[in-house]
Structures are given as structure tokens and as C-alpha cells.
N, C-alpha and C positions, 0 to 999 in steps of 0.2 A: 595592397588595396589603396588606391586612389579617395582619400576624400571628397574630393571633387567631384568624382562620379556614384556621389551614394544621393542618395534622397535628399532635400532640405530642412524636413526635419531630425534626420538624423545627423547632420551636418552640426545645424546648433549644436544637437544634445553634445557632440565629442568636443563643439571647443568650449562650450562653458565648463566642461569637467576637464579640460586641460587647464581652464586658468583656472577651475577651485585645485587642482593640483600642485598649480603658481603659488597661489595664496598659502599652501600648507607647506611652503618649500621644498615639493618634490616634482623635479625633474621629468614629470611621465611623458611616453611618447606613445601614439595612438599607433597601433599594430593592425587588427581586425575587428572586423564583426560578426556575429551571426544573429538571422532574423528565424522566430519559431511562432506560432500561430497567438502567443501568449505573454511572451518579452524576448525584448530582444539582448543578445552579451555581447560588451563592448569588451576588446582586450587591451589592457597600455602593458608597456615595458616599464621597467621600474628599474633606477640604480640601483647597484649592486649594494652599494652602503648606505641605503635606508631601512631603516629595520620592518620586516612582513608587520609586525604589530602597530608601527604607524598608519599601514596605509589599512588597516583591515578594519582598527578600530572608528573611521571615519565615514561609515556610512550610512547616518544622518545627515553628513554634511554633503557627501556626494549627491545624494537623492536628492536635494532643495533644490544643486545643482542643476540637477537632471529636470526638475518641474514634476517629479513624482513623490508620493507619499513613502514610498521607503525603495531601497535595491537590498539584494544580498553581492558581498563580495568573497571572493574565493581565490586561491590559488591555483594556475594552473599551468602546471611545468614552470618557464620561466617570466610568466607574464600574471598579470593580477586581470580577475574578469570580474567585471561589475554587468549584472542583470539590472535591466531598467522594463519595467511595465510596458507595453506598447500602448500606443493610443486607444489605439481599435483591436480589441482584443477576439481573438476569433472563439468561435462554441468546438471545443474537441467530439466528437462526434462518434459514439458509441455505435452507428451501424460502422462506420470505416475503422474504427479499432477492432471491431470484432471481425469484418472481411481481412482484415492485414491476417490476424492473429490465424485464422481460419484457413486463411492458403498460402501461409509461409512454412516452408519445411522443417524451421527449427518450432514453432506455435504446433505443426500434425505431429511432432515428435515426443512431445511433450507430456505425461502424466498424467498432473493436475496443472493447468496453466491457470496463473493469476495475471489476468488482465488489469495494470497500472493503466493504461492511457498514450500517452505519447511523450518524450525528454524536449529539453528544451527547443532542440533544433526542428520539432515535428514528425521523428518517429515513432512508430510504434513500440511500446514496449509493454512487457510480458516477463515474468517468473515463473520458474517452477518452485511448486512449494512443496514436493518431493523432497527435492534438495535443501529446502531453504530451515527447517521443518514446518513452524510456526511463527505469525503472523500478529505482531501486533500494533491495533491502531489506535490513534488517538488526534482531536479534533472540536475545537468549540464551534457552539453554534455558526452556522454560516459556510464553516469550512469545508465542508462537501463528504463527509463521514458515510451518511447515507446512503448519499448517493454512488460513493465508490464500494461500497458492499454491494449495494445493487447491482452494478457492472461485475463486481467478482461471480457474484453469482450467477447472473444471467447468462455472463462468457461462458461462465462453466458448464451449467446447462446443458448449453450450443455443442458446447466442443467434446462431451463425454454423452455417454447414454448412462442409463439407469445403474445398468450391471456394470460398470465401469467404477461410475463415479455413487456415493451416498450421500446426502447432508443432511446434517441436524439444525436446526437455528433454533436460536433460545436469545428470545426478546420479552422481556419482564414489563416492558412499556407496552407491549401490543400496538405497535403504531408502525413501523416501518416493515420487518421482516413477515408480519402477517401475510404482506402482499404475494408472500411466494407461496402460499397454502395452495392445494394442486399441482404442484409440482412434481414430477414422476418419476424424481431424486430424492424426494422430501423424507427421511427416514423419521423424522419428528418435529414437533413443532412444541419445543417448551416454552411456554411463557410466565411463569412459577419456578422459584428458587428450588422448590420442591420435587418437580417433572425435573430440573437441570442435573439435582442428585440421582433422582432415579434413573436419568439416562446415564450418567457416568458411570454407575453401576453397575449397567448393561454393558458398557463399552469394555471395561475394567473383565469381565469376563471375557468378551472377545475378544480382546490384545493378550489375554493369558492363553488361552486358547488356540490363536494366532501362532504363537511366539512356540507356544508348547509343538505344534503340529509342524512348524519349519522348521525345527531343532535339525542340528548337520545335515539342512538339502539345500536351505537359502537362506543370506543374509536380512531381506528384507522383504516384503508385499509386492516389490517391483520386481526380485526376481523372480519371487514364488511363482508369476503369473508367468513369467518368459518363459520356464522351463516347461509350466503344460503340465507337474507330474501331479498333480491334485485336483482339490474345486476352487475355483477361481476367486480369490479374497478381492471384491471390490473396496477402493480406497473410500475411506468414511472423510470428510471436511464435518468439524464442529464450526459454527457462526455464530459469535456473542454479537450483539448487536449493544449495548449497553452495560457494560464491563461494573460500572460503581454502581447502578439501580441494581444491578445483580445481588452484587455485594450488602448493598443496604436491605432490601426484600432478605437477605437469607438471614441478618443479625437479628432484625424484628420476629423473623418464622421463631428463630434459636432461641428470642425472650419468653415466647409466649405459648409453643408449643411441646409438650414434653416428650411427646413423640419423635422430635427431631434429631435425630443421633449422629447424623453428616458430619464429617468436618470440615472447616473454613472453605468457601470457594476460593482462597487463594491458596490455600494448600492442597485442594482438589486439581487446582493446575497443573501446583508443581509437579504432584503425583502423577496425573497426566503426561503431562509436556514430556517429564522422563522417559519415559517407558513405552511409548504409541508410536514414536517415529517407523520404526522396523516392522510394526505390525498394521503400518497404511491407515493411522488414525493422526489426523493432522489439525490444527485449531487457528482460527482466524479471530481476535477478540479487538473489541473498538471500544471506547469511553470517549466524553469530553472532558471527563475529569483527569487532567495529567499529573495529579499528586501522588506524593510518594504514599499515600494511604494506601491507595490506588495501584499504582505501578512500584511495587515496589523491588529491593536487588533481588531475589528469589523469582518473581514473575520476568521482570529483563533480562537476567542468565540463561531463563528457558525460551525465550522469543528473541531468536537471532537476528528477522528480519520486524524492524519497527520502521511505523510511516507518521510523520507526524503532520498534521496539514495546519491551518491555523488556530495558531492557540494563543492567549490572552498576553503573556511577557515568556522575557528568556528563561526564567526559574524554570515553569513546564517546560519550555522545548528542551533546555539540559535534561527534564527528569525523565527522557522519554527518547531523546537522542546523544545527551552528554553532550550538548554541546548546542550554544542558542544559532537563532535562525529561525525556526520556526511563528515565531513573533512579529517577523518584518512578510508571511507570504500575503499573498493576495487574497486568499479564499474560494470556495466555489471549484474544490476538486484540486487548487494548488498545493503539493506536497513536498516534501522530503523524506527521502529511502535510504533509512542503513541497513545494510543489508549481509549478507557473505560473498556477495561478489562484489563488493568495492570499499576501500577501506575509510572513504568520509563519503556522507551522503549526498545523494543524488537527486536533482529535482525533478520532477515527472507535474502532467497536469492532466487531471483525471478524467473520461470520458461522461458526456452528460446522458444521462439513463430516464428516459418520463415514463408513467407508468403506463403508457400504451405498448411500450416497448415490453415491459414487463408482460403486459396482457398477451403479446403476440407471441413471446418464451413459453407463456406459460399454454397457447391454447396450440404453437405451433414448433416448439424446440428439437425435434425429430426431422420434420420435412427442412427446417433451415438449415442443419448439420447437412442432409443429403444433399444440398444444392451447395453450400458452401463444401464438400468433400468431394464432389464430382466437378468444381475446376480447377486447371492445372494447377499443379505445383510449382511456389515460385524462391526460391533460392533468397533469402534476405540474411 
């Protein structure tokens, strides 16, 4: 790739990050780029004898370079790639995430598809949380928490029917998840620490239940249903919406109610987490609060795939992905995925969801599956 023939903004940004390269006495030489609706990755080569931790720990200095407030840098294969903000940042687009997700053959094969948004380079991307089991997020103000529930949700929706799919949400704030009351998936709507117990209680029966009535036919919910020899166990999705108000609404129920016999919602997880996978009960949980109160190793052990989007410093992104990053993103739906398909994580930027879109899921989720399932199938 010719320098020469890139854009003039992008031109600047590769030689002032070669002479802050200069400046730091590393040899780098510009390799490529790619450009995605959100930032764009520059790649250099790097000597063989400068140590990864020189060039990793400098990017502060590199983004001053660049004329942006922060980059993340990363290894990849044998070149280092520094993400730089783009100017003009494009809106990802939650009808075209959800047409990709909707008539790609690996998105119809799918489960429960969780709709992420789209990777740095502008595709679309998607999980199964079959496979994945459980799901957890975390996000300060700003950083798009909300609104990337709402796209899990609403994709989900879209992409399953009733008897297919079930979901619980349980929002103790009553302010965001309310929106999806009417839904023809909705198996409940907790918003009390109190209905949260009650429902795990329910659930707790039907995974015994579940698990009792598949004993040596099938391993799991997904086969139970392949084989046809029974009544069809629709997959349940629980949705915390606010992970630490949970938590706090349940200590104050536990001070002042004697009635309250529950234990910990964080021990209710773990109990959970354990035990639901095989019997098609799966949990999506979000906070802004990234503390180890919060998240602690018992809650991380049981949630394989975590998203962290922006959070205050690198303390929380370590306590929530092991490792910082999540401190330098952008906000507004930018994330990072570790996940069980890839062994450091992965940047995604999240679909923007308004609640009109919401409104049209919720009054028309049936007729958009049949219009999205009746065109062709496209091979991605």
C-alpha cells in the first residue's frame, strides 16, 4: 500500500506517528491500513529487538501524535496496530445489522443470536449464546449499555418467535427495560429484587425438570428439540439490566424484611450460571458499576463471554476483562469482547437502537421476521 495514494488526512496521521516512533527510538515502518465506519487501524512493523512492552506501553503518546484523545494498540501477528478515532464517525445502524444478521446463513442457523453490531472493519457481527453460555456487561454512563441490550433484545425478537425463544428482564431502575412490556416473548417483567427471587425459583424448577426429562436422550435443549422425541423446551434468555441496583435493592429487602429467606443474588447466579446451560436457560447481566463488589471471581468464572464498553480507568476494565483497554474507548455503543472464540478481545461498535424502532419490534416483530426470512439466503 502506497502512501501516496491514501487520503491527506490519513497521510499526516502515518508520518507524525513515524516521527513519534523516531522520537521514542523505534525504527517503525508503515505496513497498512484499514478504514471502518468508526476508526480507522494503522499497522507498522516493528524490530525484531524492541521489546512488545516499549511500543504497547506508549499510547498516550501515540494519540497526541495522531491529534486524538486516546488509540488502543494491539498486537497483530508480526506487526503492532494502533486504532485511531476517525474524524467523522459514522452511526452503525441497527436496521442493517439486523437485515445482515437476518439473511446470512450462519445469523438463520443460529439459536439464540446475539447481535454485537459490526468489528472494526464494518462487518457485521453476531454470537451464539448457546455456545457462549452467559453474557456479561459492563459500562459507565455514556457508553452505550442500554442501548446494546436494546439491540440484543430487539434482534432477538426479530430472529425467533415466541415458542422458540422466552425472556425474562429484570430492571429494578424501571427505566429502560420497561420499554419492552408487550412483547410476545416477555415471560416476565421483574423490577423488585423480590419478583427476581421469585423468578429464579421458577426457573430452578424448570432446569430440574428440564435436565430430569432429558436424562440418556440428549445432552442439551438444542438437541432435545432436534430429535422431535418430546414437547418442545423453548430456550428462556434472563436480562439484568442493572447488575449493582439489583444487588443493593436486595441487601436493604434482606435488612428490613423477615420474610426474605433468598440467598445473595450473587450466589443466586452462581447457582444459576452452573446448572441452566443444558436445560436452555441462559443470562445476559449489565452494571456500570465494574467493581470487584460487583463483579466478582465466582460471577467471572460463570460468564465466559464479557463486554466491556467504556468505563472510568484501567482498574475496572482489568476487573471485568483482566486486562486495561477499556478506559481509552470512545463511548456510545464502543466495546470490547472476550469471549470463547478468541483468546484476547475484540473490538466491536454497537448498533444504535431509538425507541421507535423499539415501538415497530414491539407492534410489528412477526411480519419483519416473515419479510426478513423470505429473502434469499446469503452465504457470509
Amino acid at each position: 500500500m502506497e502512501i501516496k495514494d491514501l487520503p491527506k488526512e490519513q497521510q499526516i496521521i502515518i508520518g507524525r506517528l513515524i516521527l513519534k516512533f523516531q522520537g521514542l527510538k523505534i525504527n517503525a515502518t508503515f505496513s497498512n491500513l484499514t478504514t471502518g465506519p468508526v476508526i480507522t487501524t494503522y499497522y507498522f512493523y516493528i524490530p525484531f529487538d524492541v521489546p512488545l512492552s516499549k511500543v504497547l506501553n506508549k499510547a498516550e503518546d501515540l494519540a497526541i501524535s495522531a491529534g486524538v484523545d486516546s488509540v488502543l494498540l494491539s498486537r497483530v501477528a508480526d506487526k503492532i496496530a494502533i486504532e485511531v478515532p476517525n474524524k467523522d464517525r459514522k452511526i452503525v445502524s441497527f436496521h442493517n445489522c439486523l437485515y445482515e444478521m437476518m439473511t446470512a446463513k450462519a445469523g438463520r442457523q443460529m439459536t439464540i443470536p446475539v447481535l454485537l453490531g459490526v468489528d472494526t472493519y464494518g462487518y457485521n457481527k453476531y454470537i451464539e449464546l448457546s455456545e457462549q453460555p452467559h453474557i456479561l456487561i459492563a459500562g459507565s454512563t455514556g457508553g452505550g449499555k442500554s442501548v446494546l441490550l436494546a439491540s440484543i433484545i430487539g434482534a432477538l425478537a426479530v430472529a425467533k418467535t415466541e415458542k422458540e425463544i422466552r425472556i425474562t428482564l429484570v430492571d429494578t431502575k424501571k427505566l429502560d427495560l420497561p420499554l419492552f412490556n408487550g412483547l410476545p416473548h416477555l415471560n416476565r417483567m421483574c423490577e423488585t429484587s423480590r419478583a427476581f427471587h421469585e423468578e429464579f425459583d421458577r426457573l430452578f424448577v424448570e432446569v430440574r425438570r428440564r435436565v430430569s426429562l432429558m436424562q440418556g436422550k440428549a445432552r442439551n435443549a438444542k438437541e432435545w428439540n432436534q430429535l422431535g422425541c418430546g414437547e418442545y423446551l423453548p430456550h428462556h434468555v434472563v436480562v439484568i439490566d442493572e447488575l449493582a441496583d439489583l444487588m443493593a435493592q436486595d441487601e436493604g429487602a434482606r435488612s428490613i424484611d423477615t420474610d426474605y429467606i433468598w440467598p445473595s443474588v450473587s450466589n443466586r447466579l452462581q447457582q444459576m450460571t452452573q446448572i441452566c446451560r443444558a436445560a436452555g436457560v441462559h443470562i445476559i447481566a449489565a452494571t456500570q458499576r465494574s467493581s470487584v463488589k460487583v463483579i466478582n471471581g465466582d460471577i467471572k468464572a460463570n460468564f465466559p463471554t464479557r463486554i466491556a464498553l467504556r468505563l472510568p480507568s484501567a482498574v475496572d476494565s482489568r476487573t471485568i476483562l483482566s486486562q486495561k483497554g477499556a478506559e481509552l474507548l470512545l463511548g456510545k455503543g464502543d466495546m470490547l469482547v472476550e469471549s470463547l472464540e478468541s483468546d484476547s478481545p475484540r473490538r466491536y461498535h454497537g448498533a444504535f437502537v431509538q425507541n421507535c424502532d423499539i415501538a415497530n419490534i414491539l407492534n410489528s416483530a412477526s411480519q419483519i421476521r416473515e419479510q426478513l426470512l423470505s429473502l434469499p439466503e446469503v452465504s457470509k
